[in-house]
PyMOL Python script that loads the backbone (N, CA, C, O; Angstrom):
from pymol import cmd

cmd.read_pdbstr("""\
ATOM      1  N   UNK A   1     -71.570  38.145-157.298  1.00  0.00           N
ATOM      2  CA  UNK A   1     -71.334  36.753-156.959  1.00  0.00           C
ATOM      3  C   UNK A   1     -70.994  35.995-158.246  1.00  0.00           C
ATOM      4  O   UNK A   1     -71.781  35.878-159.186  1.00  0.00           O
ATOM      5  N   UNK A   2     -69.985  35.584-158.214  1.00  0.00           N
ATOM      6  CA  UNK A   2     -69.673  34.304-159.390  1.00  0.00           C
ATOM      7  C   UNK A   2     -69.749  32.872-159.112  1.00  0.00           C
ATOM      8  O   UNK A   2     -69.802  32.578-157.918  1.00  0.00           O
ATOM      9  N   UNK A   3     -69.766  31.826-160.045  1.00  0.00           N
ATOM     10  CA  UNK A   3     -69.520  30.859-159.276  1.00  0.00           C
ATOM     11  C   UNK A   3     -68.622  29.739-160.102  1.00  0.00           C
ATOM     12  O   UNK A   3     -68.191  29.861-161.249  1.00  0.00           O
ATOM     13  N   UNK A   4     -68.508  28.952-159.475  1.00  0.00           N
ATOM     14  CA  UNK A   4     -67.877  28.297-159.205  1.00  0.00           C
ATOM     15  C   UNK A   4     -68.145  26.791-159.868  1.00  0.00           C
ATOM     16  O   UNK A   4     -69.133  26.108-159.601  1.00  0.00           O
ATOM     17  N   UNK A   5     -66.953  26.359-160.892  1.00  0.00           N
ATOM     18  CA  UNK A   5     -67.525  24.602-161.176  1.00  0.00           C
ATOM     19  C   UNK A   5     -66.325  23.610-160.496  1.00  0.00           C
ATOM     20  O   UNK A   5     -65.120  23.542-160.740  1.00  0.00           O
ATOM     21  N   UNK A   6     -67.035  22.999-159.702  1.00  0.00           N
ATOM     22  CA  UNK A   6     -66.369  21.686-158.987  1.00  0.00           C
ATOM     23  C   UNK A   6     -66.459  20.404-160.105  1.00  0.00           C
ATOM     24  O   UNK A   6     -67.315  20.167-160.957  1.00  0.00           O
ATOM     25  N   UNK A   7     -65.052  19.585-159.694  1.00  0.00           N
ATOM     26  CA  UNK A   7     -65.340  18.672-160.754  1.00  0.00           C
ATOM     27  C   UNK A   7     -64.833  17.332-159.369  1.00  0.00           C
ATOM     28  O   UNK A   7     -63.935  17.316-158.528  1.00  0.00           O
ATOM     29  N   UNK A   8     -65.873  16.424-159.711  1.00  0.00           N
ATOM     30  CA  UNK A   8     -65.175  15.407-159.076  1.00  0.00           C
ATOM     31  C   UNK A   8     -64.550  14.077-159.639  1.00  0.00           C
ATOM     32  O   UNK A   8     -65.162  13.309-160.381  1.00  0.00           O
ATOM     33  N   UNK A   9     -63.493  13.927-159.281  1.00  0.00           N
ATOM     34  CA  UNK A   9     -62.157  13.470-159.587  1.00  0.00           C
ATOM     35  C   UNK A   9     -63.119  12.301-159.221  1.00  0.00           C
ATOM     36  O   UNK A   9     -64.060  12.360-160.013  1.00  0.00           O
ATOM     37  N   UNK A  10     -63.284  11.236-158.332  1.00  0.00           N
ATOM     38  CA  UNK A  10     -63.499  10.149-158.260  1.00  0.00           C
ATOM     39  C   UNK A  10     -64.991   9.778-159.421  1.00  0.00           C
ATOM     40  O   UNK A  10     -64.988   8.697-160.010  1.00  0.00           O
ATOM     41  N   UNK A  11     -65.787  10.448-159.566  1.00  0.00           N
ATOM     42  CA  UNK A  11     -66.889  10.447-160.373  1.00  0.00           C
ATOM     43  C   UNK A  11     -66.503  10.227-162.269  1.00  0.00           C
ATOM     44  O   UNK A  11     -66.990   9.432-163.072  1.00  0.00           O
ATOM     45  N   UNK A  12     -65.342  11.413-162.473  1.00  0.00           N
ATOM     46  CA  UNK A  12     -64.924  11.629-164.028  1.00  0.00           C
ATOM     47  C   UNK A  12     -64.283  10.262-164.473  1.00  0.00           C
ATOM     48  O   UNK A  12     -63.863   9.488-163.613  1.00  0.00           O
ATOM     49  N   UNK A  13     -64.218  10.010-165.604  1.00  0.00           N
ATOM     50  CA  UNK A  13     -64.116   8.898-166.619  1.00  0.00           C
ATOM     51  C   UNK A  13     -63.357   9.619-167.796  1.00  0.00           C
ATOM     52  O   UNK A  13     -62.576   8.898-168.418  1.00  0.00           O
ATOM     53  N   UNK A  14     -63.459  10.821-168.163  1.00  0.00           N
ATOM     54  CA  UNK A  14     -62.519  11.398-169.152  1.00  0.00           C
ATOM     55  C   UNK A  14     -63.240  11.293-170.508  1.00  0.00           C
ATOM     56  O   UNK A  14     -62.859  10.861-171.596  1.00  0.00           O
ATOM     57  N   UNK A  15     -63.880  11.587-170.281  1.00  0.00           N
ATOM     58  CA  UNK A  15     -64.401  11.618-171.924  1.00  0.00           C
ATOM     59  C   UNK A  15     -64.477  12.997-172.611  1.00  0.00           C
ATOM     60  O   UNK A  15     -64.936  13.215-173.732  1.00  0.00           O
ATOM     61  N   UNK A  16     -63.884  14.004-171.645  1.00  0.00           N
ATOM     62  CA  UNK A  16     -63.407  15.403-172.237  1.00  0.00           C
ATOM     63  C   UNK A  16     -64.477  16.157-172.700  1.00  0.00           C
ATOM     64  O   UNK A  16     -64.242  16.976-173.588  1.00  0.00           O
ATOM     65  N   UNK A  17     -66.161  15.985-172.061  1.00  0.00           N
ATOM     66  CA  UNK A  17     -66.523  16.906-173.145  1.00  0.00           C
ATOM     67  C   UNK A  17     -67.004  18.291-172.198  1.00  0.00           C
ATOM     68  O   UNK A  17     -68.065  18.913-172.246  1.00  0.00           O
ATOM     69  N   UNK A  18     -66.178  18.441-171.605  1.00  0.00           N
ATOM     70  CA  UNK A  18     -66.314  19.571-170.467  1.00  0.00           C
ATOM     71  C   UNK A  18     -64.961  20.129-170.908  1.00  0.00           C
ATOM     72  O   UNK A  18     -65.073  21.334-171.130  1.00  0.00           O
ATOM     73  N   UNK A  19     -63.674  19.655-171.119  1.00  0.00           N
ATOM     74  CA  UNK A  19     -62.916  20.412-171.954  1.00  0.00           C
ATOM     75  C   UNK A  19     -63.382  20.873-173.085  1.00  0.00           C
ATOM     76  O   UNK A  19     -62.880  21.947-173.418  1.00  0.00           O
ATOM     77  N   UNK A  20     -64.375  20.320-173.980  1.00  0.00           N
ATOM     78  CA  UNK A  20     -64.464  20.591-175.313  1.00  0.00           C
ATOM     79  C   UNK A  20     -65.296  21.864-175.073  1.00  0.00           C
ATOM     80  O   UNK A  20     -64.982  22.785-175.827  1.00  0.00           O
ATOM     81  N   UNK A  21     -66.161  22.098-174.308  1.00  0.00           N
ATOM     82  CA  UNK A  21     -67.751  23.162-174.104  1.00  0.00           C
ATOM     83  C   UNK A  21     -66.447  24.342-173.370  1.00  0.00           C
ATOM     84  O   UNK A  21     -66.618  25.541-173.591  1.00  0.00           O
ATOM     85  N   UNK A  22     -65.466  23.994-172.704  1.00  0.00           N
ATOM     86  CA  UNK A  22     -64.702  25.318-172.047  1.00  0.00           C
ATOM     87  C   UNK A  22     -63.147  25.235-172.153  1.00  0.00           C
ATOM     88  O   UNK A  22     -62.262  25.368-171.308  1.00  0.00           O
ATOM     89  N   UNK A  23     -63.122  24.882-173.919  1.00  0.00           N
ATOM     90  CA  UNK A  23     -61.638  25.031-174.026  1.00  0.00           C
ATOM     91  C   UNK A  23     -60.602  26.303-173.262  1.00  0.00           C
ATOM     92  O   UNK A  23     -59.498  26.026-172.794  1.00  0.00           O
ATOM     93  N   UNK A  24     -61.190  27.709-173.244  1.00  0.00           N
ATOM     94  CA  UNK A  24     -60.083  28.617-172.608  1.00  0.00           C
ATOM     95  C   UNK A  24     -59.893  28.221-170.796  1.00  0.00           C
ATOM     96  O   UNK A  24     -58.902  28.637-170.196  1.00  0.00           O
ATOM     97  N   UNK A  25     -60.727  27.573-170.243  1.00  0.00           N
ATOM     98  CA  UNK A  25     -60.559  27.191-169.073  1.00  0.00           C
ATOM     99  C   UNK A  25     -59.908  25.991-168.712  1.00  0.00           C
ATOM    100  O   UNK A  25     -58.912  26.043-167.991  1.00  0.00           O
ATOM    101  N   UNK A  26     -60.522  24.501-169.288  1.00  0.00           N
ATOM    102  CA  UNK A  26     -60.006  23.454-169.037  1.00  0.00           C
ATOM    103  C   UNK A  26     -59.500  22.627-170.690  1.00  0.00           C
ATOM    104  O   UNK A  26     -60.118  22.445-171.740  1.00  0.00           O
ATOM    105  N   UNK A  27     -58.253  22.327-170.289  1.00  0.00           N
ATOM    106  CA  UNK A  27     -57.327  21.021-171.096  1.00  0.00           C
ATOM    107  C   UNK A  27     -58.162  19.993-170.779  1.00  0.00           C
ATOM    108  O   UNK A  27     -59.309  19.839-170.359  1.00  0.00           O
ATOM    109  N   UNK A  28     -56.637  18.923-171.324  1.00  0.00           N
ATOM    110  CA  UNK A  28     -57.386  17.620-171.692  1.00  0.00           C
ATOM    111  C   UNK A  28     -55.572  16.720-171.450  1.00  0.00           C
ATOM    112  O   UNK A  28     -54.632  16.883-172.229  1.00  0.00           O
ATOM    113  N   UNK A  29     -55.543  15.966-170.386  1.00  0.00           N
ATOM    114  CA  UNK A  29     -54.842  15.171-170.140  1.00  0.00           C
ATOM    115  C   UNK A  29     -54.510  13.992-171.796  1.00  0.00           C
ATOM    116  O   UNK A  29     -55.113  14.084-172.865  1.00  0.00           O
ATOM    117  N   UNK A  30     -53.703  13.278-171.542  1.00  0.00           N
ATOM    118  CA  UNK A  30     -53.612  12.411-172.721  1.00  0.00           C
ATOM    119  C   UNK A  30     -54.575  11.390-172.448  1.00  0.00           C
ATOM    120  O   UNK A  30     -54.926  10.666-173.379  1.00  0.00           O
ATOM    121  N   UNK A  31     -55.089  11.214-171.214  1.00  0.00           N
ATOM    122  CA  UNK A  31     -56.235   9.982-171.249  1.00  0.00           C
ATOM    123  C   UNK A  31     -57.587  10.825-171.149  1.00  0.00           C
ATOM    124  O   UNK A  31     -58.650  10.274-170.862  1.00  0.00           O
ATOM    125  N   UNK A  32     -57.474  12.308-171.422  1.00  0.00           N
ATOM    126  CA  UNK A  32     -59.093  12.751-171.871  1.00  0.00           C
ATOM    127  C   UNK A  32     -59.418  13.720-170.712  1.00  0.00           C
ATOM    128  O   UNK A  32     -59.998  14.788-170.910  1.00  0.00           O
ATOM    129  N   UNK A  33     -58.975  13.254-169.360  1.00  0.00           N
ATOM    130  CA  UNK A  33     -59.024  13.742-168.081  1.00  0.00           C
ATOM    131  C   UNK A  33     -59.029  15.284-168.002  1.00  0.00           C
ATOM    132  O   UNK A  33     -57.943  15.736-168.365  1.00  0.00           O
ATOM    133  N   UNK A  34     -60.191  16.514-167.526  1.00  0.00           N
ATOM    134  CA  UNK A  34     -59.715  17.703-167.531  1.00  0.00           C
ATOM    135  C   UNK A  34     -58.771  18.373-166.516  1.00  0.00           C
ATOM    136  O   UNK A  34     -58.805  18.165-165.303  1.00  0.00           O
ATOM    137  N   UNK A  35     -58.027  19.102-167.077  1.00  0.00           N
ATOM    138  CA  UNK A  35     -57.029  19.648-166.187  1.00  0.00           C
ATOM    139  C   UNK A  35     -57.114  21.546-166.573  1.00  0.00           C
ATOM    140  O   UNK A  35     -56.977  22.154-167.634  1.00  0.00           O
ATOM    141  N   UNK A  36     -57.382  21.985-165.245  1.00  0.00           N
ATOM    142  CA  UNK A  36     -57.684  23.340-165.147  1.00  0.00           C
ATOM    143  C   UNK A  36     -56.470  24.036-165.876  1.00  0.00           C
ATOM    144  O   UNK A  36     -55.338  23.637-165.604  1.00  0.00           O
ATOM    145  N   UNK A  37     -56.648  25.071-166.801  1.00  0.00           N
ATOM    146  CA  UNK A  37     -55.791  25.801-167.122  1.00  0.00           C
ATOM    147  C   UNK A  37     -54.749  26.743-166.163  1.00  0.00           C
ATOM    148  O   UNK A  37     -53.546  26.543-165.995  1.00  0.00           O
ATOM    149  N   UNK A  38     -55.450  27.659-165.678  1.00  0.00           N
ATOM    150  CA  UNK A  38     -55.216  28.144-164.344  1.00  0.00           C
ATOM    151  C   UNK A  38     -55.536  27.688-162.900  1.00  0.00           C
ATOM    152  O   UNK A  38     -56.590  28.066-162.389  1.00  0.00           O
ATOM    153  N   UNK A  39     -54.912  27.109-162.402  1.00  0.00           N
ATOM    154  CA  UNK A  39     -55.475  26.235-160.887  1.00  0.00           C
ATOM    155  C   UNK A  39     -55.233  27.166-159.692  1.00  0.00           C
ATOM    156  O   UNK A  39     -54.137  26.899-159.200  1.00  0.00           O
ATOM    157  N   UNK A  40     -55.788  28.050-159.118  1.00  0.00           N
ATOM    158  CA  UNK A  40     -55.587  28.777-158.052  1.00  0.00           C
ATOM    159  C   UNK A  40     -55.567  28.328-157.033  1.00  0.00           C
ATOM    160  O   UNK A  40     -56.553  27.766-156.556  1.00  0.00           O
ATOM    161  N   UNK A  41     -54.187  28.478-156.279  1.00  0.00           N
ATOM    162  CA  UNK A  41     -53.647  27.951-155.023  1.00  0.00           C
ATOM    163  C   UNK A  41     -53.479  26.233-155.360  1.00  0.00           C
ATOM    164  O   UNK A  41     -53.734  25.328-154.566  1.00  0.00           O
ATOM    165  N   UNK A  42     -52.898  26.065-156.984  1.00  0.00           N
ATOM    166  CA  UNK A  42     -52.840  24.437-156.889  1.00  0.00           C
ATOM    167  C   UNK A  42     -54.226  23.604-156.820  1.00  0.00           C
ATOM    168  O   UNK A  42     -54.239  22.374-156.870  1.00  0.00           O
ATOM    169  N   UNK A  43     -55.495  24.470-156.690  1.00  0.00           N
ATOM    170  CA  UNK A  43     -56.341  23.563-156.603  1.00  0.00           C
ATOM    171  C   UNK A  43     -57.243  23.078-157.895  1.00  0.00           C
ATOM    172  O   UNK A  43     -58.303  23.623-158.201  1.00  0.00           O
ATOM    173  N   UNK A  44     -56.610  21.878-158.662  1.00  0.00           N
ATOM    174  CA  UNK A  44     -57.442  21.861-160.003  1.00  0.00           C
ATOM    175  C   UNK A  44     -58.687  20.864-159.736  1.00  0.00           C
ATOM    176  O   UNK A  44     -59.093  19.957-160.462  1.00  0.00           O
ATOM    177  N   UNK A  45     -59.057  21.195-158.782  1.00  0.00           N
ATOM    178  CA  UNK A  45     -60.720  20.640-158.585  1.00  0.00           C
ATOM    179  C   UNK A  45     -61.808  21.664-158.787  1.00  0.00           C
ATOM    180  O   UNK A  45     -62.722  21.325-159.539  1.00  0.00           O
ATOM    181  N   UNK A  46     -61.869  23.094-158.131  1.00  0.00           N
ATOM    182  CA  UNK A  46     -62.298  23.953-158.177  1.00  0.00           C
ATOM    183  C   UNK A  46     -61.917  25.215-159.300  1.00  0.00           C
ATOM    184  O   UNK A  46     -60.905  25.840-158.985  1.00  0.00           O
ATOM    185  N   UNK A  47     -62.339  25.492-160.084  1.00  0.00           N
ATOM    186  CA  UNK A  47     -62.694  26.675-160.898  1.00  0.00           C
ATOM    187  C   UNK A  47     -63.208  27.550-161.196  1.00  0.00           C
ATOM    188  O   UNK A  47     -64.240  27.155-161.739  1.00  0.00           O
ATOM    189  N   UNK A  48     -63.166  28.949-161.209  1.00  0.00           N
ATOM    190  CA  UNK A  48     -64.007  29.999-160.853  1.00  0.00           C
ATOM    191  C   UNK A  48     -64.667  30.635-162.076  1.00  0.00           C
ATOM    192  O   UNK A  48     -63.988  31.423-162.735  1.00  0.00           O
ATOM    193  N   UNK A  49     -65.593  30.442-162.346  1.00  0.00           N
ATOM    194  CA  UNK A  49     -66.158  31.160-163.545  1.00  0.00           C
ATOM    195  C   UNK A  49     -66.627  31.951-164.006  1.00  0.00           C
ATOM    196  O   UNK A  49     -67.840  31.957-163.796  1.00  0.00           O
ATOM    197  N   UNK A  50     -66.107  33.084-164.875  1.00  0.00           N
ATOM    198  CA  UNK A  50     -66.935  34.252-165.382  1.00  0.00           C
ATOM    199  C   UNK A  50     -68.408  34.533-165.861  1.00  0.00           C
ATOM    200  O   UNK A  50     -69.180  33.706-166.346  1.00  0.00           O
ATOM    201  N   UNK A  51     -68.596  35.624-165.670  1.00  0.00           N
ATOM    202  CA  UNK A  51     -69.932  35.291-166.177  1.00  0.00           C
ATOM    203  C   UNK A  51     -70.080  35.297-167.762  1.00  0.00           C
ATOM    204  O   UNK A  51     -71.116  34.962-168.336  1.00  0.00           O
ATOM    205  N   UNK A  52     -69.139  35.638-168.276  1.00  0.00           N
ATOM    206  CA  UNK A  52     -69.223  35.174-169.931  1.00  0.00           C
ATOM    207  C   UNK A  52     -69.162  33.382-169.903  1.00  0.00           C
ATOM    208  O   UNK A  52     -69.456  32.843-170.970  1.00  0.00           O
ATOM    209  N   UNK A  53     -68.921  32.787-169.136  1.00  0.00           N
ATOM    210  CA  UNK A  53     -68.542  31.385-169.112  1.00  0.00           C
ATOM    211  C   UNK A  53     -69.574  30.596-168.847  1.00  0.00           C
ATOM    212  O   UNK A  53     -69.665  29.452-169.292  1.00  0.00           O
ATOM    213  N   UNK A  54     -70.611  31.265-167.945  1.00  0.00           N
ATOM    214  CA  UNK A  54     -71.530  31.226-167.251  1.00  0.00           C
ATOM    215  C   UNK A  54     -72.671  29.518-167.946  1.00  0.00           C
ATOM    216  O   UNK A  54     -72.889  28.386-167.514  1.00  0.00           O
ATOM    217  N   UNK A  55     -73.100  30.376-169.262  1.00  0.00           N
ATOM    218  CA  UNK A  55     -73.981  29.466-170.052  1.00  0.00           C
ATOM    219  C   UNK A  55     -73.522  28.113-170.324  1.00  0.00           C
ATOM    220  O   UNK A  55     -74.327  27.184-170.275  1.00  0.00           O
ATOM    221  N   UNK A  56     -71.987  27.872-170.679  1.00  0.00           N
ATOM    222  CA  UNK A  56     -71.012  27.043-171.261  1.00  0.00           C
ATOM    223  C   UNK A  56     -70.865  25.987-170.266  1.00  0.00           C
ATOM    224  O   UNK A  56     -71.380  24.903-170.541  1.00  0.00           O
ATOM    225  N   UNK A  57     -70.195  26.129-169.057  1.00  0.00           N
ATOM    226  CA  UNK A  57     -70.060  25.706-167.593  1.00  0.00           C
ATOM    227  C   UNK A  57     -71.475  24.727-167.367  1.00  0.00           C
ATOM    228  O   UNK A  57     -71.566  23.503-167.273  1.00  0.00           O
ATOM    229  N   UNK A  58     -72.599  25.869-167.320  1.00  0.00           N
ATOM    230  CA  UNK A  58     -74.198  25.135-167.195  1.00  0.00           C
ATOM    231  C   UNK A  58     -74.327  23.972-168.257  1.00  0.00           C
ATOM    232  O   UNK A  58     -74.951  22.940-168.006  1.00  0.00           O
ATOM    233  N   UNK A  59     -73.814  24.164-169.233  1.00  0.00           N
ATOM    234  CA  UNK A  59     -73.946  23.009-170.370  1.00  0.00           C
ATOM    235  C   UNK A  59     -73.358  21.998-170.266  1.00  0.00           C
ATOM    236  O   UNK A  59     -73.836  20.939-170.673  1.00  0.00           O
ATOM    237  N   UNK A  60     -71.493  22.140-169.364  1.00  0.00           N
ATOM    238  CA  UNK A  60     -71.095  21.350-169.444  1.00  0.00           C
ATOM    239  C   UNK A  60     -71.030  20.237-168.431  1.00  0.00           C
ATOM    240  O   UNK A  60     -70.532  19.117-168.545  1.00  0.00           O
ATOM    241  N   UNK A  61     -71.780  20.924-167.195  1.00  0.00           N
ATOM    242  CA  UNK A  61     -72.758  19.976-165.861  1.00  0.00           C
ATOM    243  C   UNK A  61     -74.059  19.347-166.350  1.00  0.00           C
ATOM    244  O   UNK A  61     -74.502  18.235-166.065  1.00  0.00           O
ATOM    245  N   UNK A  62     -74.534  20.198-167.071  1.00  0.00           N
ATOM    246  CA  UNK A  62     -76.024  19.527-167.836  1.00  0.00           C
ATOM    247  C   UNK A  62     -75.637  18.045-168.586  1.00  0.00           C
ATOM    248  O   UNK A  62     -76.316  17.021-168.514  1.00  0.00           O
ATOM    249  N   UNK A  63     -74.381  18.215-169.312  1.00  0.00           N
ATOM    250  CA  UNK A  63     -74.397  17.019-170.375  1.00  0.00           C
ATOM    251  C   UNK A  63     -73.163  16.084-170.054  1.00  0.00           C
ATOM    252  O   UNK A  63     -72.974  15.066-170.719  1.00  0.00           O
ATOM    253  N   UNK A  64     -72.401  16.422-169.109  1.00  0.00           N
ATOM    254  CA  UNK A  64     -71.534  15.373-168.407  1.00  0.00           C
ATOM    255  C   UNK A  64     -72.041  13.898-168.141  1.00  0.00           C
ATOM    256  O   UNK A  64     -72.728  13.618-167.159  1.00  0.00           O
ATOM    257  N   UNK A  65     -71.697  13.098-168.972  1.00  0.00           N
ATOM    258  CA  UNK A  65     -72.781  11.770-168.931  1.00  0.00           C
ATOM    259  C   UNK A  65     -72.501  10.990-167.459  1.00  0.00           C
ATOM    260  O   UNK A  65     -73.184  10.060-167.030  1.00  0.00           O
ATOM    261  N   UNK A  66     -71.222  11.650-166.727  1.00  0.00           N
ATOM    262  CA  UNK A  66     -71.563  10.973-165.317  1.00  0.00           C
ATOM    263  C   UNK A  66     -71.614  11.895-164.082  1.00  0.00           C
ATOM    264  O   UNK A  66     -71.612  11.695-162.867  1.00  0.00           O
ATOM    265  N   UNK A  67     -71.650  12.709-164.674  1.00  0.00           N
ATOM    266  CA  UNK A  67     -72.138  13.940-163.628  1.00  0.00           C
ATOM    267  C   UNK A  67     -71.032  14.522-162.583  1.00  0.00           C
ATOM    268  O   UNK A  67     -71.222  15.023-161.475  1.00  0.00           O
ATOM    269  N   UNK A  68     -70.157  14.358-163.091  1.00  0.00           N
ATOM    270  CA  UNK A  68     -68.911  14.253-162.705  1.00  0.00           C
ATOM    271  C   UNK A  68     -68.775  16.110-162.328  1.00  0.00           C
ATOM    272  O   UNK A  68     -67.749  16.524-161.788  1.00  0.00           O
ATOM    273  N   UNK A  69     -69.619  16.817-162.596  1.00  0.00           N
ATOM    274  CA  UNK A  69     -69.235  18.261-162.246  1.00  0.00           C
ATOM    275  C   UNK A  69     -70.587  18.879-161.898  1.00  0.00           C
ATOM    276  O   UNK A  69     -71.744  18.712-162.285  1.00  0.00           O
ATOM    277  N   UNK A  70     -69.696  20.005-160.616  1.00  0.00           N
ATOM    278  CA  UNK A  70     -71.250  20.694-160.276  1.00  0.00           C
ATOM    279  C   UNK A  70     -71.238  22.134-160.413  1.00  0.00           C
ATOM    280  O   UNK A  70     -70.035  22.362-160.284  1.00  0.00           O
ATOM    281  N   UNK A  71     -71.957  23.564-160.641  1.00  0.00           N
ATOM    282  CA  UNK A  71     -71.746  24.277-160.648  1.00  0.00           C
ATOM    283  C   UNK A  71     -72.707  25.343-159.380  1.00  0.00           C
ATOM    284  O   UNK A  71     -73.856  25.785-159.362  1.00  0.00           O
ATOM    285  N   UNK A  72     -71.416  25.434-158.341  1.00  0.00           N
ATOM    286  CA  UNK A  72     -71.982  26.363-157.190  1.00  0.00           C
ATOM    287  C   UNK A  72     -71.715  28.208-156.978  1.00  0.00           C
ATOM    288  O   UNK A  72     -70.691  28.743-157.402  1.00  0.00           O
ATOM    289  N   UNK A  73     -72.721  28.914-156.329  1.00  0.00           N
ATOM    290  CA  UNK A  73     -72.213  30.058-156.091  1.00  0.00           C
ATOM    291  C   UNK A  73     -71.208  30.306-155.175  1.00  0.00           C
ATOM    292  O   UNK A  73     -71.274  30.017-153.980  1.00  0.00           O
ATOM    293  N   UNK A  74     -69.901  31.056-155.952  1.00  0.00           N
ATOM    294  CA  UNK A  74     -69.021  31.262-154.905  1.00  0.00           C
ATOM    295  C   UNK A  74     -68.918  32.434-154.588  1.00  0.00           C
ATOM    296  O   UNK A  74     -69.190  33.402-155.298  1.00  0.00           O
ATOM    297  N   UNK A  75     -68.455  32.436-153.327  1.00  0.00           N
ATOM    298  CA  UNK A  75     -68.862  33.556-152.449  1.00  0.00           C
ATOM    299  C   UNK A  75     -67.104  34.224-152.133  1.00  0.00           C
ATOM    300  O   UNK A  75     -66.133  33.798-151.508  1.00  0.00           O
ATOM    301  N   UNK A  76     -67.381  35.415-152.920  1.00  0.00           N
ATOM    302  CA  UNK A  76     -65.686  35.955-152.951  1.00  0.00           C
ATOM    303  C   UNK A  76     -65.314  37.578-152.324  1.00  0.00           C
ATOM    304  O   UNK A  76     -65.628  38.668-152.803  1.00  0.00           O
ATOM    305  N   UNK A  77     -64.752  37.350-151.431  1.00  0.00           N
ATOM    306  CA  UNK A  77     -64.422  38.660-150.570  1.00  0.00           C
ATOM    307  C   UNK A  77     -63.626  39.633-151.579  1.00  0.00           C
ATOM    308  O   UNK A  77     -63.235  40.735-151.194  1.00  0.00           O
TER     309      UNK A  77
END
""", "prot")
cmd.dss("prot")
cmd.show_as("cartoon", "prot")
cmd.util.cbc("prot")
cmd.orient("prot")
């Protein structure tokens, strides 16, 4: 099982520091905003995370000052 970090778009403010904790996964728009590197099926809300990523991801839901991201188990056939 891997999982999964959701970010919500109406919640984020851009202060990038969820790009900064998972540069090989998520950019950084010119107003700060993260934008998924790889977006599967177009969807750059959802991101699937390795388990090397695992700790990084947790850090970067832990310290998101508006909580703007969550990290769930995803469940992958």
């Amino acid at each position: 099982m891997s999982k999964n970090l959701h970010i919500d778009w109406i919640a984020c403010d851009g202060r990038g520091l969820c790009s900064e904790l998972l540069p090989a996964l998520l950019g950084r728009d010119e107003w700060g905003y993260p934008l998924v590197r790889e977006p599967q099926n177009g969807d750059g809300s959802n991101l699937s995370i390795a388990a090397s990523d695992e700790a990084a991801a947790a850090d970067a839901v832990q310290l998101c000052p508006v909580r703007a991201l969550r990290l769930d188990a995803s469940h992958q056939r």
